[in-house]
C-alpha positions as CSV (number, residue, x, y, z in Angstrom):
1,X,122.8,105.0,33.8
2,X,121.1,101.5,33.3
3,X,120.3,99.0,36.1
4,X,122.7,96.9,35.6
5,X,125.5,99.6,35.8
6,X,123.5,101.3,38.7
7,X,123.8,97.9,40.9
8,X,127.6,97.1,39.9
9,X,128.6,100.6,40.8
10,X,126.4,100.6,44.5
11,X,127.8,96.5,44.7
12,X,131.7,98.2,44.7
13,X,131.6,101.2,46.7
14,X,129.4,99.6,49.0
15,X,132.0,96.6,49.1
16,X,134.9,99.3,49.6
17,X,133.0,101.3,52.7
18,X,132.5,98.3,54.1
19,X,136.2,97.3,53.6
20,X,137.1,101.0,54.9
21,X,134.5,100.9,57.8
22,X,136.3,98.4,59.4
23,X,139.2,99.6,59.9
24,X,138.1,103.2,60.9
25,X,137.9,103.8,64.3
26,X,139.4,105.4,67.8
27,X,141.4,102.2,67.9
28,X,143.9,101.9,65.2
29,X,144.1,98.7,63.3
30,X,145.4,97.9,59.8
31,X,144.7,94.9,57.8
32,X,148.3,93.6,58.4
33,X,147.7,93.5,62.2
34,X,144.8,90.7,61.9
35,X,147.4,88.2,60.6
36,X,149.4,88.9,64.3
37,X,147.2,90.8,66.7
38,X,144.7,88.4,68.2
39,X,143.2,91.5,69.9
40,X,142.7,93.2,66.5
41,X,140.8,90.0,65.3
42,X,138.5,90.1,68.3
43,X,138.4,93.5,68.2
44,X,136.6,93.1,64.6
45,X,134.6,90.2,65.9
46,X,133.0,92.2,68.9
47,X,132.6,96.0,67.2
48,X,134.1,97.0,63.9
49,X,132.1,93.8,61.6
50,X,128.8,93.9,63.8
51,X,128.5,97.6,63.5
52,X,129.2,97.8,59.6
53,X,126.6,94.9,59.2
54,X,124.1,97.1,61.8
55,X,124.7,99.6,59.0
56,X,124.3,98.0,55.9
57,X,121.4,96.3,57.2
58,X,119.4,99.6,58.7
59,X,119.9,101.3,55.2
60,X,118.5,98.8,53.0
61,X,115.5,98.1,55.0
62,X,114.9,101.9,55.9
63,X,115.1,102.5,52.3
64,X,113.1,99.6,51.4
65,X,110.2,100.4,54.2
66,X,110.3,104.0,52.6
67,X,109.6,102.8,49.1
68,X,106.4,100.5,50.5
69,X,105.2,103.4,52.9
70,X,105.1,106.0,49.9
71,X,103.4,103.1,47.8
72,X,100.7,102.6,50.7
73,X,99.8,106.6,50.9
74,X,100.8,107.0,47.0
75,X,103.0,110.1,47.9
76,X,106.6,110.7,47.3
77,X,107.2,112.7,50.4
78,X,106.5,110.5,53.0
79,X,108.8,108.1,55.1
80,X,108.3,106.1,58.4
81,X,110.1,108.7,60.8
82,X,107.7,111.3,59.4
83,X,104.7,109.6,59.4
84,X,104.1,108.7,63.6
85,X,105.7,105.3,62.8
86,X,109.2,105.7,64.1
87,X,107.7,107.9,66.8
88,X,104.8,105.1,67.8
89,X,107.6,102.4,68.0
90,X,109.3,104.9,70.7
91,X,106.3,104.9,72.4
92,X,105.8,101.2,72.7
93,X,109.7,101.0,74.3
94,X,109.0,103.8,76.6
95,X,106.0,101.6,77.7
96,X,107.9,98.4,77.9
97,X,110.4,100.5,80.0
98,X,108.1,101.9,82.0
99,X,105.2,99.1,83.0
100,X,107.6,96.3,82.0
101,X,111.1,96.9,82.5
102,X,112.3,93.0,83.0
103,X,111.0,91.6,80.1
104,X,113.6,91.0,77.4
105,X,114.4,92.4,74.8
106,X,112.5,90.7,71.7
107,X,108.8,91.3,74.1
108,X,110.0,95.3,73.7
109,X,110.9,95.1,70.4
110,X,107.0,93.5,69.9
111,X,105.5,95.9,71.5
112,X,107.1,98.6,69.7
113,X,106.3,97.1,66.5
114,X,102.6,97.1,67.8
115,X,102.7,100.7,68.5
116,X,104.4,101.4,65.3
117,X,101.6,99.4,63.6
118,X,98.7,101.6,65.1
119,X,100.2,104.7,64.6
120,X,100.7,103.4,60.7
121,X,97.3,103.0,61.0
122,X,96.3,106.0,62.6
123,X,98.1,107.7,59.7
124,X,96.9,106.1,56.7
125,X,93.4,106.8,58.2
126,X,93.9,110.5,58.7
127,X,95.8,110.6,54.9
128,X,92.2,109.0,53.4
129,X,90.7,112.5,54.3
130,X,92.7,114.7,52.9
131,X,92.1,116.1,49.1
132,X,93.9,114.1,46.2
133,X,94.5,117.2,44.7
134,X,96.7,119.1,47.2
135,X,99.9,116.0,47.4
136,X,102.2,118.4,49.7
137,X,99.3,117.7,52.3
138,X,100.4,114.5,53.4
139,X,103.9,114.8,54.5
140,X,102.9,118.2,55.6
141,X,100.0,116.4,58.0
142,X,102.9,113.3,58.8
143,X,105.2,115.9,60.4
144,X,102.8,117.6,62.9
145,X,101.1,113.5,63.5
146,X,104.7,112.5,64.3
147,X,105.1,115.6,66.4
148,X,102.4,115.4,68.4
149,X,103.2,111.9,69.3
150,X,107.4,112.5,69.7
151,X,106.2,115.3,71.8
152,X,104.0,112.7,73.8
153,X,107.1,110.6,74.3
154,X,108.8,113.3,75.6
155,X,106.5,114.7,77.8
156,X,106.3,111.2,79.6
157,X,109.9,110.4,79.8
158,X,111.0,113.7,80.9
159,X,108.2,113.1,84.1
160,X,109.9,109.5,84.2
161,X,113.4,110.9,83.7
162,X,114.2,109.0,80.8
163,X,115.0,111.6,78.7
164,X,118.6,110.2,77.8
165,X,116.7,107.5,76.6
166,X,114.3,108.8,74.5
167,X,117.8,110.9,72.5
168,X,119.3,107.4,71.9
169,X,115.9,106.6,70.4
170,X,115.3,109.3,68.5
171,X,118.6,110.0,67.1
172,X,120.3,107.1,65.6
173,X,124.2,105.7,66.0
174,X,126.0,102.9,65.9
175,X,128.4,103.7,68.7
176,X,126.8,101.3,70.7
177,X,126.6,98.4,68.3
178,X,128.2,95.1,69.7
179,X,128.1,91.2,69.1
180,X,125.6,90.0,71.3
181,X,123.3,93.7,71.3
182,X,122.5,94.1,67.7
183,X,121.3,90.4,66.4
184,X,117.6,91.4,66.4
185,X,118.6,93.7,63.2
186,X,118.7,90.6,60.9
187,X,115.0,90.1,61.3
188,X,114.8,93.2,60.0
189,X,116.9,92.3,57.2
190,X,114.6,89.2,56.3
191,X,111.3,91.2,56.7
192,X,113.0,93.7,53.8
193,X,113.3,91.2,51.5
194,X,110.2,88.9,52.4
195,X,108.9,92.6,50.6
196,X,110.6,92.0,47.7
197,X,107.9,88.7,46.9
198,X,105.0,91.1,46.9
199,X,107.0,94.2,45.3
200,X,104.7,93.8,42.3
201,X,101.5,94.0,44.8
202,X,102.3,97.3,46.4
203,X,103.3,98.2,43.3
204,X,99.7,98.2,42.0
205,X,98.3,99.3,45.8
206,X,100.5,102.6,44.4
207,X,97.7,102.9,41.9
208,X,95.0,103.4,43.9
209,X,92.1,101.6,46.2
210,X,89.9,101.5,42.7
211,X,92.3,100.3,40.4
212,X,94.0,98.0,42.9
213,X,90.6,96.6,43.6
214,X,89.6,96.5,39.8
215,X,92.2,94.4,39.1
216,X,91.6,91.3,41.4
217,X,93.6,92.5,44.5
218,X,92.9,92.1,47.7
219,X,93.6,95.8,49.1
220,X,93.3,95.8,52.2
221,X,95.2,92.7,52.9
222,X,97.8,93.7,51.2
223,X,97.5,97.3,52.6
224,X,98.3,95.4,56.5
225,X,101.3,93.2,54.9
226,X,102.6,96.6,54.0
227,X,102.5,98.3,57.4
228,X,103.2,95.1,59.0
229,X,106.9,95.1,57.5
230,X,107.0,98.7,57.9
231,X,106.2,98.4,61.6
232,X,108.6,95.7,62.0
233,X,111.5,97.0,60.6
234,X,110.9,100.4,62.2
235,X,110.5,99.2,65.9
236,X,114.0,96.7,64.9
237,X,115.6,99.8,64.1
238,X,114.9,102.2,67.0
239,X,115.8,99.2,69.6
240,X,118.6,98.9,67.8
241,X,120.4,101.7,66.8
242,X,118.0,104.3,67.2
243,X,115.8,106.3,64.9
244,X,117.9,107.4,61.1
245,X,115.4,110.2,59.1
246,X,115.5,110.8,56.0
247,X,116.6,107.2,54.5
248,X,113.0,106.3,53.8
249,X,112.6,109.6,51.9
250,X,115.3,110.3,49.5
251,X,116.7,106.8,48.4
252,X,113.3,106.2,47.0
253,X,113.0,108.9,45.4
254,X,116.6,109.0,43.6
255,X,116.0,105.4,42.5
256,X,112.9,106.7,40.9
257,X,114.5,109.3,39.1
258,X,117.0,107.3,38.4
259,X,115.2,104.0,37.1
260,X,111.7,104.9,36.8
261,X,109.3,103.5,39.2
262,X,109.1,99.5,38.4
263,X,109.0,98.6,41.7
264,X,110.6,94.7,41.6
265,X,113.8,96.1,39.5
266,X,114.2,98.8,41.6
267,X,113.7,97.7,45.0
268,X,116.7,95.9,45.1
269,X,118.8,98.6,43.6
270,X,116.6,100.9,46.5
271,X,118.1,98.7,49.8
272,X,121.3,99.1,47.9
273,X,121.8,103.0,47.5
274,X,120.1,103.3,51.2
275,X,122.7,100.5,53.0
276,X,125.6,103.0,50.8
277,X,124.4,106.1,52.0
278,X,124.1,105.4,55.8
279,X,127.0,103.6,56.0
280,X,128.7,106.2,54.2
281,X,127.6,108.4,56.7
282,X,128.5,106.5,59.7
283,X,132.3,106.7,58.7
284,X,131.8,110.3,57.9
285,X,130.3,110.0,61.5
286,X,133.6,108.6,62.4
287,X,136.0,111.0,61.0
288,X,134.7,114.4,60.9
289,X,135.3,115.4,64.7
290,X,137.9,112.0,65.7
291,X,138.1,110.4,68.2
292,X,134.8,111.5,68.9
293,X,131.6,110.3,67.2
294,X,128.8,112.0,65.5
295,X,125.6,110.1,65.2
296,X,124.9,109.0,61.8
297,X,121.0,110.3,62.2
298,X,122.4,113.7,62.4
299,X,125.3,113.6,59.7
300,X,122.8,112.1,57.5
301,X,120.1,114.2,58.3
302,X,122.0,116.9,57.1
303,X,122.9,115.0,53.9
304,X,119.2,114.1,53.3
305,X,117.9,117.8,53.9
306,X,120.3,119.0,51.1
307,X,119.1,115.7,48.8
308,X,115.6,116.7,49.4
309,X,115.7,120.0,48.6
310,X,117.1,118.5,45.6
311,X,114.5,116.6,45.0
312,X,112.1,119.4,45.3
313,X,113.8,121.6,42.5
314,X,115.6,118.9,39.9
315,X,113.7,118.1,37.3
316,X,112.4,114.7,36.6
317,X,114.5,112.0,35.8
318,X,113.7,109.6,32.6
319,X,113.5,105.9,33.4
320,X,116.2,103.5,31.4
């Protein structure tokens, strides 16, 4: 399948899931009840339209942060929630909740994003150590880093008892999403595609410190824009809605298989597939056990374990 028909086909069904999303719900409302019901029109204003665009807007930049992350460490199997960064950003809201609980809400989402941003760091240092020739290292060494600082979290909130907390963090739903709770998310949005200006630059960071360095770029800078959106989108998404795995991993890598790996006419194609998938899986949250919920972070981290595996086993794709 070509670009072109890759990003018609994601533009319509995400269109239609959209369209389907907002009228799924414990509260029954069909399109011809907007034109009569002024509750089912605020109704829509309130939940239904905020949490679809919560959805939309946490795939694409998920899947866009992914794309940059595995650029930055030049590894396929790596993601923000398995690289300390999702974890570090839980860290810096269990410290705002903690040490500074009256502070608003955009001072917690900085400090997570500061958190998340030396944690990043942390990573990438450790990654520089390993050996180029064993790949399967790094996501390997991502899970125990991000495991030994989610078990941190823990540890603290469960003396703190903020354990219930530290579940909405870590596992990601849009149950809660509301007009009013979930505007931070748009900056989130506009850090994705602020990325999309220096696509071509990670692109080429992908090729190595020598290469990148060879060719007139400067690394390292471009190295801490990297993280920095990472970071920011990350900590945006855990206050938000919580933490989604998987999203940053496998929408990547299909678009890779897909497309090849020419990173400015696939990223956008990338944010695409990833806004499809979650909020595919959100209604599938939805529906499965109604009128009760199932967090999208689980029903998609089942859908991205099987994708992975996937991954693992298909052969390459050729890029069109």
């Amino acid at each position: 399948m070509t670009r072109k028909a890759t990003g018609v086909f994601g533009l319509v069904a995400l269109l239609l899931l959209m369209g389907v999303s907002l009228f799924v719900g414990v509260m029954n409302v069909s399109p011809k009840d907007l034109w009569h019901d002024p509750e089912a029109m605020r109704l829509m204003g309130i939940s239904r339209l905020p949490r679809t665009l919560a959805a939309v807007i946490a795939g694409a930049s998920l899947a866009v942060t992914g794309t940059i992350m595995q650029m930055l460490v030049r590894n396929r199997f790596v993601e923000p929630s398995t690289a300390g960064t999702g974890q570090g950003a839980a860290a810096g809201i269990l410290i705002a909740t903690l040490f500074f609980p009256a502070v608003p809400l955009f001072a917690k989402m900085s400090l997570a994003a500061i958190c998340a941003l030396i944690s990043s760091f942390g990573f990438l240092a450790i990654v520089r150590r390993l050996p180029p020739t064993q790949p399967l290292l790094v996501p390997l060494v991502g899970m125990i880093y991000g495991g030994i600082l989610g078990a941190g979290v823990v540890f603290v909130a469960y003396q703190a008892d903020l354990l219930q907390y530290i579940d909405i963090w870590m596992n990601g739903e849009f149950s809660g999403v509301l007009k009013g709770r979930y505007e931070l998310i748009w900056v989130a949005a506009a850090v994705a595609a602020l990325s999309y200006l220096v696509a071509d630059q990670f692109a080429i960071v992908g090729m190595g410190r020598v290469a990148s360095i060879s060719l007139g770029l400067n690394y390292r800078q471009v190295i801490t824009i990297g993280l920095v959106a990472i970071s920011i989108v990350t900590a945006l998404t855990v206050v938000t809605v919580g933490m989604i795995p998987f999203v940053g991993l496998v929408v990547p890598n299909i678009t890779s298989r897909l497309l090849g790996d020419n990173l400015r006419r696939t990223l956008p194609i990338t944010a695409l597939l990833g806004a499809v998938l979650v909020l595919a899986s959100d209604i599938l949250g939805r529906v499965l056990r109604y009128p009760f919920e199932i967090p999208v972070g689980t029903v998609f981290g089942v859908i991205g374990a099987v994708v992975f595996l996937w991954l693992l086993y298909a052969r390459p794709g050729h890029a069109r």
